[in-house]
N, C-alpha and C positions, 0 to 999 in steps of 0.2 A: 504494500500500500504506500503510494509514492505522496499523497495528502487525503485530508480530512475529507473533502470533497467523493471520494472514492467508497464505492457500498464497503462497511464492515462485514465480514462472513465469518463468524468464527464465535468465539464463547468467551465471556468475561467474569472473572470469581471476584465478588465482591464480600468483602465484610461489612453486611446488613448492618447499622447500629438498631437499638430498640428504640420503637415511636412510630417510625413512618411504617405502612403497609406496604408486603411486596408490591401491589400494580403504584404503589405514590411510585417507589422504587427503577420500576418498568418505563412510567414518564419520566423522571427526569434524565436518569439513561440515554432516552430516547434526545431530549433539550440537547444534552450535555455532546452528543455525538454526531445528530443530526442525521441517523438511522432511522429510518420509519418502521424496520419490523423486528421489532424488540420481546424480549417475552423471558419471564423466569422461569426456573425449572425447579417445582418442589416447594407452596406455598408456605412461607414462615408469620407466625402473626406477630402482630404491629409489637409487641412485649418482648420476642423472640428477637436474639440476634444469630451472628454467624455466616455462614458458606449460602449464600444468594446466587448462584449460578446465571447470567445471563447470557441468554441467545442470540445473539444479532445477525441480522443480512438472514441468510440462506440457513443458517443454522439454525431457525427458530424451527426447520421440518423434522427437527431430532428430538425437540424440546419431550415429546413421548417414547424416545429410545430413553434418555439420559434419566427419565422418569422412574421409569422402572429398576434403576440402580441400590441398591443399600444407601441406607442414610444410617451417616455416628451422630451420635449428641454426647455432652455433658448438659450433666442435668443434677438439680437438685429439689429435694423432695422433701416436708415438712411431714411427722406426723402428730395427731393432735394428743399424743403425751408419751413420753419416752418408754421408750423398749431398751429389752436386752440386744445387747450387740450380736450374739449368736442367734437372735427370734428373728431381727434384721435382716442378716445371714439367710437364715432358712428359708424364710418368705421369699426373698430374690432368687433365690434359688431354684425355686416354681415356675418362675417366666420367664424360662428359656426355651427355646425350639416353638412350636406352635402352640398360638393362646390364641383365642375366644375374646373380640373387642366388637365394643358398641359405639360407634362415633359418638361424638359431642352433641350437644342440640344445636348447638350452633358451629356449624359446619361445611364444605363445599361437597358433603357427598350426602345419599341417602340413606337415614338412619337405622340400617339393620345390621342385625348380626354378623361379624366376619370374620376369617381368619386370617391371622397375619404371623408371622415367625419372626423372634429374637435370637438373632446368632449369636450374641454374648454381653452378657449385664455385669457388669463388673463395680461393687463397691468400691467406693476410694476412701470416703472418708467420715463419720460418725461424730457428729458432737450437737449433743442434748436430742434434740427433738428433732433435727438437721440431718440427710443422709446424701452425699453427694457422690453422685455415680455414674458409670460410663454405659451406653445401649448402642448397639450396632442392631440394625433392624432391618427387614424388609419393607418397602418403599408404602408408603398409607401408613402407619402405623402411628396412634395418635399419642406421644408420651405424655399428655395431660392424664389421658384415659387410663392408662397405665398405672400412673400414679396413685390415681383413685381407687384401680383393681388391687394394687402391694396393698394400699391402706386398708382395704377390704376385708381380705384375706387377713392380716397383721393382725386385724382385732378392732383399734381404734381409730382407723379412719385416718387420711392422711388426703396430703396434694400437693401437686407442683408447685414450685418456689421459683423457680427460675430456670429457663432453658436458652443451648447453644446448642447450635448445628456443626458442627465440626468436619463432615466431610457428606458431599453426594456423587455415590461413584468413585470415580479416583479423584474426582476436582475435591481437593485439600485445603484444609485454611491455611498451609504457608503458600497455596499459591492466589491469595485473597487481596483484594485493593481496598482501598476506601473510597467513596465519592468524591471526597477531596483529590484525591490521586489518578481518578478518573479524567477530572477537569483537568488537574493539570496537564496531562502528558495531552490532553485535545488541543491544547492552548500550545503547548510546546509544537503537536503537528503544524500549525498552523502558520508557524514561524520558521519552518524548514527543518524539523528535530522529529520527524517520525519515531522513531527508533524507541520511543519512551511509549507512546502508543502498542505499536507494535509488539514490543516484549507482553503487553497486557493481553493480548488477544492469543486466545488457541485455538490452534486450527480445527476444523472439525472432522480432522479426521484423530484427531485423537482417540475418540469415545470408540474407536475402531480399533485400535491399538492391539487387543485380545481376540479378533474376532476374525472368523476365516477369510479368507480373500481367495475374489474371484477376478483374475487377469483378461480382458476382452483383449480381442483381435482392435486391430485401428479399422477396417473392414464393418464391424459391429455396432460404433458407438452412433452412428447417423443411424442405421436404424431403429436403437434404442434410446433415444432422442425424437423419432415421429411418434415411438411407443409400443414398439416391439419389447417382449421380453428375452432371453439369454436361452440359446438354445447351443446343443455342443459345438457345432462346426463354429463359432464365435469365440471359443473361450482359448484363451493361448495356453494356461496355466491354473491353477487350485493349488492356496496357498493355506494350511492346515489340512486338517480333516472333518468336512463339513459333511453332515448326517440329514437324512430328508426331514426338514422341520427348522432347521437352523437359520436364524438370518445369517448374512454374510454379504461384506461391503465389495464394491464392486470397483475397478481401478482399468485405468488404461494402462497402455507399453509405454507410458510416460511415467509412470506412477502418479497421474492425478485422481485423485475421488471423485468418480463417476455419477455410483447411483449405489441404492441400499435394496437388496431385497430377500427373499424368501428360499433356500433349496430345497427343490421338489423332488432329488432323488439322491437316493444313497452313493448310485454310481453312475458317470455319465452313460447315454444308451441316443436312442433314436425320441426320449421326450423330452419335453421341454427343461430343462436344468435348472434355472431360475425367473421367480415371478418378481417383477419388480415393484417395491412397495412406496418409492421415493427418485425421483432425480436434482440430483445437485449441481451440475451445468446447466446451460443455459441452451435450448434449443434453437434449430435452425428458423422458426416463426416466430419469433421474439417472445418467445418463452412460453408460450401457450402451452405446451408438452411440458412442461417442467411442475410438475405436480405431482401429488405425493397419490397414489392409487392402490387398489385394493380388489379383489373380488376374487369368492373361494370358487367360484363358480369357473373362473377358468385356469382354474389349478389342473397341471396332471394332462393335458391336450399334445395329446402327438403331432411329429412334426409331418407337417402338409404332405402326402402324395398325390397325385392323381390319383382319379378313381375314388377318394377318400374324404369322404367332409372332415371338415376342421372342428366342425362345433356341434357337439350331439343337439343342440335346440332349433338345429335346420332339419331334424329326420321330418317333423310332422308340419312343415313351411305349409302343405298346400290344404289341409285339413286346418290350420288357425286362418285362412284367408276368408272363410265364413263364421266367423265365432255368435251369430245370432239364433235363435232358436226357433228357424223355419219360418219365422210370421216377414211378412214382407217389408219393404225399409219402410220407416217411418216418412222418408220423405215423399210417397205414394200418400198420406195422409192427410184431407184438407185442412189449410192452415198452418202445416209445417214451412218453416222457414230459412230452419239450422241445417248443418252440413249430414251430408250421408251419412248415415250409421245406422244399427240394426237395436233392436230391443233384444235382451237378455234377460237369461232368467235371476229372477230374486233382482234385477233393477229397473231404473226409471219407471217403477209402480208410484 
């Protein structure tokens, strides 16, 4: 990025302070950089500080990969009259691996039952009524609610004191800025010192860093740019061991980041290889094709012969060309006015 003037693509770790809300957060991001598509990843409330992860440019299409990542916190927990340090102990000890949570009432999700896993709870520190401790968690998981469920269990009821988000994914809080530091280094692009900018932004192919990789032909990427998906005669190379179900990021003989999407077979063959769920270049129509897509429906389609349809929902084309129920078109009807169409059953009664 040669100035400010230039899209941001990439991901920003901010340390949140407590007060402002992540979307206040999302706006001034936005002021401060002059980005129009901004987005956080993993909402923190206004009381809550920590690892704010922001999206910008092109990266916001990952904003639900990066989602699904583990969240660490430190946290601290009040209960409403002192325990033994071993009863402490014991209880945290309970909620590890899969537990049983009921969101908040005040909340961005709906209020039922769910499961969510704790990969490791770790007390740090005990004094009086005070327990301060460390949760690595599966991504939802609400440490207020948590707190409420220890206090539960414990006997006498307890609750959060104060939380920090500490890590989402691999983005860490030593790789965190502040707003202040935001502005600056914008203010420094501006003046011919990128470089300060720059070191702030990660790329987005980071969040890829673990995840197999699939090598296109130079041959391939226009086609998967009008919106073809990855079939084998396309693919130069497979980098890991990717399994039917796995996403896996997708790269050119350049090493640039492509596109992200889904593999549909264990081993290449004569079907389709990968379904794509996202593109991160910019297509040949000025970007029309560059959207993030989806549908199980044509998962698993082999590749085209002659002789052979492509799409099992053409076998019955010429039997959906009358889909009314014998009665004759409505626009045979005096005082019909609207366009052809047939009456059907169980409608326009």
């Amino acid at each position: 990025m040669e100035n400010i003037e230039n899209s941001i693509n990439g991901f920003i770790v901010l340390d949140k302070p407590a007060g402002p809300t992540s979307h206040q957060v999302d706006s001034w991001v936005r002021d401060i950089t002059g980005e129009k598509k901004v987005g956080h990843i993993g909402t923190l409330d206004p009381n809550v500080s920590g690892v704010l992860v922001m999206a910008l440019g092109k990266a916001t299409k990952l904003i639900d990969i990066v989602h699904e990542r583990p969240k660490e916190y430190v946290a601290v927990m009040r209960f409403y009259k002192e325990l033994q340090e071993k009863d402490i102990r014991s209880v945290f000890s309970q909620f590890t691996g899969k537990i049983y949570q009921l969101p908040p009432v005040r909340s961005a999700v709906s209020r039922e039952l769910r499961v969510r896993e704790i990969y490791s709870l770790d007390v740090l520190e005990i004094k009086d009524k005070l327990v301060l401790f460390k949760v690595k968690c599966e991504s939802g998981t609400y440490i207020r609610t948590l707190c409420t469920d220890i206090g539960y269990v414990a006997g006498p009821g307890g609750q959060m004191a104060d939380l920090r988000r500490l890590s989402t994914g691999d983005f860490t809080e030593n790789m965190a800025h502040t707003l202040q530091d935001l502005s600056d280094a914008v203010i420094l692009s501006k003046l011919g010192k990128p470089e300060y900018l720059n070191n702030m932004i990660i790329g987005m192919d980071f969040i890829f860093k673990n995840t197999p990789k699939i090598i296109i032909k130079k041959s391939a990427i226009k086609n998967i740019l009008k919106g073809s998906d990855i079939f084998p005669p396309g693919i130069k190379t497979v980098l890991g061991n990717p399994r039917k179900g796995d996403r896996v990021a997708v790269y050119s003989e350049e090493n640039e980041l492509i596109a992200y999407g889904t593999m549909l077979v264990d081993t290449l063959n004569d079907l389709k290889a990968v379904d794509i769920d996202g593109l991160l270049v910019e297509s040949d129509n000025g970007g029309k094709d560059n959207v993030v897509r989806s549908g199980e429906e044509r998962k698993n389609i082999p590749v085209y012969k002659p002789g052979k349809r492509l799409h099992k929902n053409t076998e019955h084309a010429k039997e959906r060309n009358n889909t009314g129920n014998g009665k004759k078109p409505i626009r045979n009807h005096t005082g019909f006015k609207g366009n052809n169409s047939f009456l059907r059953k169980g409608k326009n009664k």
